[in-house]
C-alpha positions in Angstrom: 0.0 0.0 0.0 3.1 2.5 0.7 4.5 1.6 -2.7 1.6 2.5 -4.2 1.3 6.1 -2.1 5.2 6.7 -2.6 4.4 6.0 -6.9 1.4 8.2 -6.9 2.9 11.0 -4.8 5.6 10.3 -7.4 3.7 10.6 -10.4 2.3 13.7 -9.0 5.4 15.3 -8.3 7.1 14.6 -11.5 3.9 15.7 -13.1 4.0 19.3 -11.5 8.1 19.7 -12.3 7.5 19.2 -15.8 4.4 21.4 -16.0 6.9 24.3 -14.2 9.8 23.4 -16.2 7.9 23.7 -20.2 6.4 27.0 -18.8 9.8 28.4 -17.6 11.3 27.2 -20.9 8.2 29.0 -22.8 9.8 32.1 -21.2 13.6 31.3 -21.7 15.0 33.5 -25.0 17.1 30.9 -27.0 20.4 31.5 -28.5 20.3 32.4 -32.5 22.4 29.5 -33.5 20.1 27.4 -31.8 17.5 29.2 -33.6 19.0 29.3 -37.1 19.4 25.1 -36.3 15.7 24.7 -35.7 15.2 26.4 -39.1 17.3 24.2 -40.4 15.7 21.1 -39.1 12.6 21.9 -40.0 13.3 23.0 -43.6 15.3 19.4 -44.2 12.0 17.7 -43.0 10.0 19.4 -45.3 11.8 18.6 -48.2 12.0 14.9 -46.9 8.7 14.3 -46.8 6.4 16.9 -48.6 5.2 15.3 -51.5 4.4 18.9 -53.4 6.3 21.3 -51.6 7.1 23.4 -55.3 3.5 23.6 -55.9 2.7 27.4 -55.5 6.0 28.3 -54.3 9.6 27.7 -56.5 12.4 25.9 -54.7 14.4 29.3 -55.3 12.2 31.7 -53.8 11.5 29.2 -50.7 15.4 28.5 -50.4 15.4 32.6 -50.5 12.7 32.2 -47.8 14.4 30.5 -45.2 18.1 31.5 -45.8 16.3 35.5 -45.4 14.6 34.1 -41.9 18.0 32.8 -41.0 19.6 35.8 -41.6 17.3 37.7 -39.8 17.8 35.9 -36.5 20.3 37.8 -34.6 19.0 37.8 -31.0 18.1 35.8 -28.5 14.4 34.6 -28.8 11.7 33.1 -26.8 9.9 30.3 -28.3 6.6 31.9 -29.1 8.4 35.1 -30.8 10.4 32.8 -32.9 6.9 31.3 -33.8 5.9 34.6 -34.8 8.9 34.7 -37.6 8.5 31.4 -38.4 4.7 30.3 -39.3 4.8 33.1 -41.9 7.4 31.6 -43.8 5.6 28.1 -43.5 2.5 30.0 -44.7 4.8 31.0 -48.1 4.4 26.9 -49.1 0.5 28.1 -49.5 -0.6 24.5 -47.9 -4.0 24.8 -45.8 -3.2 22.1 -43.9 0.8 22.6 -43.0 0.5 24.9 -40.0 3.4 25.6 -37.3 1.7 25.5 -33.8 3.1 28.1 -30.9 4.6 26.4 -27.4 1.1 26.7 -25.1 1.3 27.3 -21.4 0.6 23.7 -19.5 -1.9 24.1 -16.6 -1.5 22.2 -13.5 -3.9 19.6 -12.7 -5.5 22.3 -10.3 -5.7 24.7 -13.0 -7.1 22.1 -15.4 -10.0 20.9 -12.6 -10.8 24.7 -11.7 -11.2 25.2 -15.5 -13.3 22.7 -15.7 -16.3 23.8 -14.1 -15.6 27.3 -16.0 -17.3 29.0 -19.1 -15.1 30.3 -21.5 -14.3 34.1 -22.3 -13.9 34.3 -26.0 -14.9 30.8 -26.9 -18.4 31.5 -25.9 -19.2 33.6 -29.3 -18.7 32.5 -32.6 -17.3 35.9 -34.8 -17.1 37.0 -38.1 -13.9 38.6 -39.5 -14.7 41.1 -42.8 -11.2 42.3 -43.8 -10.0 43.8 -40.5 -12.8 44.0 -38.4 -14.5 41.5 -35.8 -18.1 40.9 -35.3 -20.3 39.3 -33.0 -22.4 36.3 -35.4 -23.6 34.1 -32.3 -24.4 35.0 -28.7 -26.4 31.5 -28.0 -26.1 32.0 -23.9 -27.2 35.9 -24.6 -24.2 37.5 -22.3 -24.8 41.2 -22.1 -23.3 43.7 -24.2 -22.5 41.3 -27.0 -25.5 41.0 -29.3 -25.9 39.8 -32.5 -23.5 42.5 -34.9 -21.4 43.9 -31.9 -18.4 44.9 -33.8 -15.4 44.5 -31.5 -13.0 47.8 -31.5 -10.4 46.8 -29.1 -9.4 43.6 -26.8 -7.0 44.6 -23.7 -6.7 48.3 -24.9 -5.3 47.0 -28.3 -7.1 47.6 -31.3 -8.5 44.4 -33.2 -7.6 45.4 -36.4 -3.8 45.5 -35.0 -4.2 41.7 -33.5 -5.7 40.9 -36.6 -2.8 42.1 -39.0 -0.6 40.8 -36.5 -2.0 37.2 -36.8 -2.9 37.3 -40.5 0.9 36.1 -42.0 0.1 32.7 -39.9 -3.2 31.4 -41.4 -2.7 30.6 -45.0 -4.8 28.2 -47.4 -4.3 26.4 -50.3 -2.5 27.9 -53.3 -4.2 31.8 -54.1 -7.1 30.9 -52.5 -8.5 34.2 -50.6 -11.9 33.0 -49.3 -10.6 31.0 -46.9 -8.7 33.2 -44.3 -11.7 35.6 -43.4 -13.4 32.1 -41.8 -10.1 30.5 -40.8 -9.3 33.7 -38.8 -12.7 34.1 -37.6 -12.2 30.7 -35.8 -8.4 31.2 -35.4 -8.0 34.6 -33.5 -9.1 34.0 -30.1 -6.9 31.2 -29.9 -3.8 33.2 -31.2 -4.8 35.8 -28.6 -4.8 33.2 -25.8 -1.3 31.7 -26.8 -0.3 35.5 -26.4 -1.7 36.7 -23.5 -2.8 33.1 -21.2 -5.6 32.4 -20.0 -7.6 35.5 -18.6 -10.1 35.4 -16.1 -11.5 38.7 -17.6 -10.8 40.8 -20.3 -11.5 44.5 -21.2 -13.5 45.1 -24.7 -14.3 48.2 -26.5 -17.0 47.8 -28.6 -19.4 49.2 -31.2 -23.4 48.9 -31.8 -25.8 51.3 -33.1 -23.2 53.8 -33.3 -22.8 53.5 -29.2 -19.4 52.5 -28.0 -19.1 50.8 -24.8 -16.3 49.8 -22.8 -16.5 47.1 -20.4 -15.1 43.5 -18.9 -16.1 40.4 -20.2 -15.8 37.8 -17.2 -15.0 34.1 -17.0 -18.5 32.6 -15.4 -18.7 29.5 -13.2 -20.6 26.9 -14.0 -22.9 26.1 -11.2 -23.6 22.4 -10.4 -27.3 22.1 -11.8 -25.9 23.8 -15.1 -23.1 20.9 -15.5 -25.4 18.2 -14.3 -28.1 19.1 -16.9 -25.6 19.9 -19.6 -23.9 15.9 -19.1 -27.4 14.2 -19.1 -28.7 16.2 -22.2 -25.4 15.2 -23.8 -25.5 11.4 -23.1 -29.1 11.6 -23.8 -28.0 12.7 -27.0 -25.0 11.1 -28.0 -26.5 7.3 -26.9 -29.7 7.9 -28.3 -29.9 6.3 -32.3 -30.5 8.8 -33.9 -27.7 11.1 -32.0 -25.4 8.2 -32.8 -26.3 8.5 -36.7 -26.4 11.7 -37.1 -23.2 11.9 -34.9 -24.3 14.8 -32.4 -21.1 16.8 -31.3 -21.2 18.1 -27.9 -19.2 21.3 -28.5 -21.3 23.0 -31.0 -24.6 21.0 -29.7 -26.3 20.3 -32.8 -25.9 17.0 -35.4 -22.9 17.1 -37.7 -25.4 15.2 -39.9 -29.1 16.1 -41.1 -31.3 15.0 -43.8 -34.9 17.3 -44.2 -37.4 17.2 -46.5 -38.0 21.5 -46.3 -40.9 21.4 -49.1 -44.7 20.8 -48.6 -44.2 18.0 -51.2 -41.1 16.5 -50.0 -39.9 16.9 -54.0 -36.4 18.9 -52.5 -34.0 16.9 -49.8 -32.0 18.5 -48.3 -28.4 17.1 -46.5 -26.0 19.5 -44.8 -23.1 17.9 -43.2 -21.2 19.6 -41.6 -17.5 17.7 -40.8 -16.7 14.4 -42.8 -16.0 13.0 -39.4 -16.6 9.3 -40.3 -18.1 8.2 -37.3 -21.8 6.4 -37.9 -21.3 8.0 -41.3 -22.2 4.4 -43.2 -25.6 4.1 -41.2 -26.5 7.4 -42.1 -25.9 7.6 -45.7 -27.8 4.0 -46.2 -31.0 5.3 -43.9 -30.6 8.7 -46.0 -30.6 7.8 -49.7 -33.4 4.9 -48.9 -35.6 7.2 -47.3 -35.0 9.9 -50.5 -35.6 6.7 -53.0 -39.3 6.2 -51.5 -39.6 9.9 -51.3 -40.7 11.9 -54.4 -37.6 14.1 -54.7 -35.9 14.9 -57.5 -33.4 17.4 -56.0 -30.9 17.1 -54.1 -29.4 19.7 -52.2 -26.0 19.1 -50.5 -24.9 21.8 -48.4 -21.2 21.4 -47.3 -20.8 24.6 -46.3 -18.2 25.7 -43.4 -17.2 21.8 -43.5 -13.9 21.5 -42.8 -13.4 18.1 -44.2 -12.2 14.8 -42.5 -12.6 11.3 -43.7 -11.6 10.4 -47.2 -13.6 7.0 -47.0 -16.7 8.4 -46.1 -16.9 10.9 -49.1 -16.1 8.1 -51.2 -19.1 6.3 -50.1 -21.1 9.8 -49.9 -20.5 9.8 -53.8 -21.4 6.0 -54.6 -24.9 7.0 -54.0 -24.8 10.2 -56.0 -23.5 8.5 -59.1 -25.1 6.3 -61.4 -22.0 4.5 -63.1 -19.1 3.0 -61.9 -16.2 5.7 -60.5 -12.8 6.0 -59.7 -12.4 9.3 -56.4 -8.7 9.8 -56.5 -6.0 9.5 -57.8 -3.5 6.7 -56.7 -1.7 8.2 -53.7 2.4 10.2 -54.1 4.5 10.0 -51.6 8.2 11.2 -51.3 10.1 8.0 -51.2 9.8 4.3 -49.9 10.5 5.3 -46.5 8.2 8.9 -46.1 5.4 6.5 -44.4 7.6 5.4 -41.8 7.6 8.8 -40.5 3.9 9.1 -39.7 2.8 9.3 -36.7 1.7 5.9 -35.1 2.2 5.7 -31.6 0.4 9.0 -31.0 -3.2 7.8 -32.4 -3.0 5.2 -29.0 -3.7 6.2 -25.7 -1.4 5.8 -23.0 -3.5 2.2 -22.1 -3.1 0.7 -25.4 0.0 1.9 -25.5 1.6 -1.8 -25.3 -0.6 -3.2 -27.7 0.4 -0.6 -30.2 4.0 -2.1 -29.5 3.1 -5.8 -30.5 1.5 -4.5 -33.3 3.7 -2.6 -34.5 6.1 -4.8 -36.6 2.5 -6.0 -38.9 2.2 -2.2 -39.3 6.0 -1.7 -40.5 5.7 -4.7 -43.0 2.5 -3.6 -44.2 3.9 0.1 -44.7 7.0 -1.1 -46.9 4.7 -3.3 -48.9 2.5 -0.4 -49.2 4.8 1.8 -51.6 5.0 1.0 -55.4 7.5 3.2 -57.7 6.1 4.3 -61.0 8.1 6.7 -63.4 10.6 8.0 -60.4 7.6 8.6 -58.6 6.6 7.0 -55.4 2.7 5.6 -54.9 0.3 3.9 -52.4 -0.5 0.9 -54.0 -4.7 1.2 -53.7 -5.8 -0.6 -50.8 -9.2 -1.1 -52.5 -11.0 1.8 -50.5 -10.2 3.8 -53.4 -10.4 1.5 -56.7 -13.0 1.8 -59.3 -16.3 1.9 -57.4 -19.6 0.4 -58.2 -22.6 3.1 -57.4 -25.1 2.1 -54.7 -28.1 0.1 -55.2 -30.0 3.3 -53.7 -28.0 6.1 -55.7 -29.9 9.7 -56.3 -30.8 10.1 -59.9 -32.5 13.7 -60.0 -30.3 16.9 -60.0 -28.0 18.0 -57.5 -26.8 21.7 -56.0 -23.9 21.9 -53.6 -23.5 24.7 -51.4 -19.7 25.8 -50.8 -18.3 28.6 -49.1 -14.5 29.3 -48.5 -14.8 27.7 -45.3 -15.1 24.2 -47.4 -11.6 23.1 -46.8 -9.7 19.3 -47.8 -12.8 16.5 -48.2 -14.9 19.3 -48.6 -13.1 20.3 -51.8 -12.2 16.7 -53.1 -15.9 16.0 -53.1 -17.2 19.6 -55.0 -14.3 19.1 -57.3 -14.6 15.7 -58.3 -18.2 16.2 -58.5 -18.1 19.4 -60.9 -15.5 17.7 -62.7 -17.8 14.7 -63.3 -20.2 17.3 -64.3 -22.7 15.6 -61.6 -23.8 18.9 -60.1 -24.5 22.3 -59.9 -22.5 24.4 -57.6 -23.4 27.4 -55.5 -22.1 30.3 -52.9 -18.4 31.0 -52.7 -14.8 29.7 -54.0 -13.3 26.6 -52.0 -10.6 27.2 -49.1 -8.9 23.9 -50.6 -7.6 23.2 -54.0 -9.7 22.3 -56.6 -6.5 19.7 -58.2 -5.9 17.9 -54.4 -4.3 18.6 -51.5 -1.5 17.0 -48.9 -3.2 15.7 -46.1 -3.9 12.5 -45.0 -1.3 10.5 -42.8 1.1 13.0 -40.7 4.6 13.1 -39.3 4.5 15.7 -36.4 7.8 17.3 -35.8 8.8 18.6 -32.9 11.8 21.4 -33.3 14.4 20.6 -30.7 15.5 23.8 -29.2 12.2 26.2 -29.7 9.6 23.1 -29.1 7.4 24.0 -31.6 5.6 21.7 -33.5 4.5 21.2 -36.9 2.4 18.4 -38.6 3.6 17.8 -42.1 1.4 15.7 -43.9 2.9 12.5 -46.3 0.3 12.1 -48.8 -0.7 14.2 -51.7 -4.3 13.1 -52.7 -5.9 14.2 -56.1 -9.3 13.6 -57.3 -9.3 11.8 -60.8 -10.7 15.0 -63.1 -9.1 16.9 -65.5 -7.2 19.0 -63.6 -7.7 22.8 -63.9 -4.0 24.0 -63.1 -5.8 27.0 -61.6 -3.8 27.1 -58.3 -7.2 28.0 -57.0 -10.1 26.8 -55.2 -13.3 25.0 -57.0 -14.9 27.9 -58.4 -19.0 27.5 -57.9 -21.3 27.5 -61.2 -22.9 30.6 -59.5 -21.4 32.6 -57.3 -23.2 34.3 -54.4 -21.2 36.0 -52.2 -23.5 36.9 -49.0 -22.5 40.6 -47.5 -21.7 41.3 -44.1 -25.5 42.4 -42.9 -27.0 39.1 -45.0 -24.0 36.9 -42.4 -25.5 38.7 -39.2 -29.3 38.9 -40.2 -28.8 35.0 -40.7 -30.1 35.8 -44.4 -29.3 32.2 -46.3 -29.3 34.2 -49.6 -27.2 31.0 -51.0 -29.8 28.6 -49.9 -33.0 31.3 -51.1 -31.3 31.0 -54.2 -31.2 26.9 -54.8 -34.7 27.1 -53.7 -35.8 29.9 -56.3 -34.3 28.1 -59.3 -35.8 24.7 -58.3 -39.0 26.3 -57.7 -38.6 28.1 -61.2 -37.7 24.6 -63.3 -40.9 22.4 -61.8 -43.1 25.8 -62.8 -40.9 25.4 -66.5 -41.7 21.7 -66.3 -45.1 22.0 -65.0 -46.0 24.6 -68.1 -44.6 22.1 -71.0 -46.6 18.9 -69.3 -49.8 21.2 -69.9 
């Protein structure tokens, strides 16, 4: 039983050193040499495993790039202010998903249990960003003084325009794309502000409504004991029920990721907004989904994958065997860098600490299977197709009647594949706004997280570069919709869908066409 004690008392100890000693070292300036090595590092990684590093960005100018950021390094620097020199020339690769992360301030296990029964400050809103100004888009626990269209002038006495322009070099998307920043910074800025300025218990705000400017604090609430108990049995409630299973509710944002309606009196429109490609229930879903539309009398479909970030490239390769009628190939075979790139991914981090040891045993099946995995074709390195992505026979219940997909720059990876491979098959009708990822593929997939050695920063570098088959469009862009609509900023906080009004217009006006010609 004293063993036990002594271990635990122990674990605790050792637990509370190490939180001290990453925050002290989060504070320590670094030597430039030490600096100018983690550049170094980093930029040999790149080129190790990238499998289109040259895509919007020559080898000279990023070799110009780094060697300029190296040059630049004279002083000593803590790790988050290196960060701030770094992630820009990252950014320069114009990849959505590379993205350098800042050293973040570990909390105690105290600080992590008193947090726990906390509201947040910032995260309690959801903002919109128009060029370099914040607003207020969703106040769902209606906290005085920050309605619906509250612009925000000034955070801590610093205007947000500054913070914003300060932040905007890190956030970058792929190739010129420029839709996608406003909603990646939207999302983005309170947490750059937190791995600033820590974690506040209050914070002072300036803001603007009705041309009446206000200054006061915005406090961190506690959450009292009925408002936690209700919130964790409304949640399991949720989450176990079937059709919170299906439709995979997510506690965080407290709505279904997935949902099929019906929104016409004669059920002749469905409608399917998804909202991440998460994967999880997604096979139930899509089965229930396209039988139910089969006995229905629809002949549109509208797919809204708006704001969806992307996730799972199986499950929008199953998403589009039922919206096709003839056999299909998604994507291209898979390019790596070399035989050995794969080796690099990470592995032991998808395990938690108890399967751990099972990850262990397994894990000289998973090295085999990785160097059998690798086929060279024309100096090139592949995937050999696992059969998740070969040609694909369409479901028995596939859609047949037309399809409109709603994008918006806030469609990122999946989200992309999908509306590309889709307008490229000429399949649908697109609507709303340029994609935030590429409309020829992106580099995603498996990832080999690298952690620099001096500064501690970490950056995910993913191994895979995944294409859907199309002609490509060499664009360097985003999929472009059929029709664009491009809401403004007074349709965003008056919740106008003017995307959505539209679909429904020019349905409504085609089975009025149709209608006429029958008579």
């Amino acid at each position: 039983m004293n063993k036990i004690i002594f271990i635990i008392l122990l674990a605790f100890l050792t637990s509370c050193i190490s939180v001290k000693k990453h925050n002290e070292r989060r504070e320590t300036p670094i030597a430039p040499e030490k600096l100018r090595s983690d550049v170094d590092f980093i930029y040999h990684k790149l080129k190790q495993l990238h499998p289109k590093l040259n895509w919007y960005i020559s080898q000279d100018s990023l070799d110009y790039q780094f060697d300029s950021l190296k040059s630049s390094i004279k002083t000593p620097l803590k790790p988050n202010d290196f960060f701030q020199k770094l992630a820009p020339v990252i950014a320069k690769v114009k990849e959505g998903h590379l993205r350098l992360y800042p050293m973040e301030k570990r909390l105690t296990k105290q600080e992590i249990k008193f947090l726990k029964n906390q509201k947040g400050l910032l995260s309690r809103f959801n903002f919109v960003v128009d060029d370099y100004r914040i607003f207020v888009s969703d106040n769902a626990e209606k906290i005085a003084n920050m309605e619906v269209g509250t612009e925000i002038l000034k955070i801590k006495d610093i205007p947000a325009k500054e913070l914003l322009e300060k932040y905007k070099p890190f956030v970058n998307s792929d190739g010129f794309n420029k839709t996608f920043q406003k909603y990646s910074m939207a999302r983005r800025w309170p947490a750059f502000f937190t791995a600033e300025y820590g974690i506040l218990d209050s914070v002072k705000l300036e803001t603007k409504l009705n041309n009446q400017i206000k200054t006061f604090y915005l406090n961190r609430e506690k959450m009292t004991k009925q408002e936690k108990k209700k919130e964790e049995q409304e949640n399991k409630k949720l989450t176990k029920s079937e059709t919170g299973k299906t439709k995979d509710y997510n506690i965080l944002t407290k709505s279904y990721n997935r949902d099929l309606q019906f929104p016409t009196k004669d059920s002749t429109v469905a409608y399917m907004k998804i909202k991440t490609f998460s994967g999880t229930y997604s096979r139930r879903f899509y089965k229930q989904s396209f039988a139910k539309i089969r006995k229905s009398p629809a002949k549109y479909l509208v797919l809204d994958i708006r704001d969806n970030l992307g996730g799972s490239l199986y499950e929008i390769n199953n998403l589009y065997s039922y919206l096709v009628s003839e056999k299909f190939k998604f994507i291209e075979d898979i390019e790596v860098t070399s035989r050995s790139s794969m080796f690099h991914a990470d592995y032991f981090s998808e395990f938690s600490t108890i399967t751990k040891p099972l990850a262990v045993l397994g894990y000289p099946l998973y090295a085999m299977g990785t160097a059998l995995s690798v086929k060279k074709r024309e100096d090139q390195f592949y995937l050999k197709n696992n059969g998740i992505f070969a040609i694909k026979n369409p479901k028995k219940n596939h859609f047949n009647g037309k399809i409109f997909v709603l994008i918006n720059g806030s469609s990122f990876s999946a989200s992309s594949l999908i509306s590309s491979k889709l307008k490229g098959d000429q399949r649908a009708f697109l609507v709303g706004e340029e994609t935030g990822g590429a409309n020829d593929g992106t580099v995603a997939g498996r990832y080999s997280t690298q952690k620099l050695k001096n500064s501690r920063l970490t950056l995910p570098i993913g191994l895979m570069l995944i294409q859907p088959n199309i002609e490509f469009t060499n664009t360097k862009k985003g999929v472009i919709p059929d029709k664009e609509i491009i809401p403004t900023l007074a349709e965003v906080l008056q919740k106008k869908d003017v995307q959505l009004d539209w679909v429904m217009q020019k349905i409504k006006k085609e089975q009025s066409e149709k209608s006429d010609h029958s008579h």
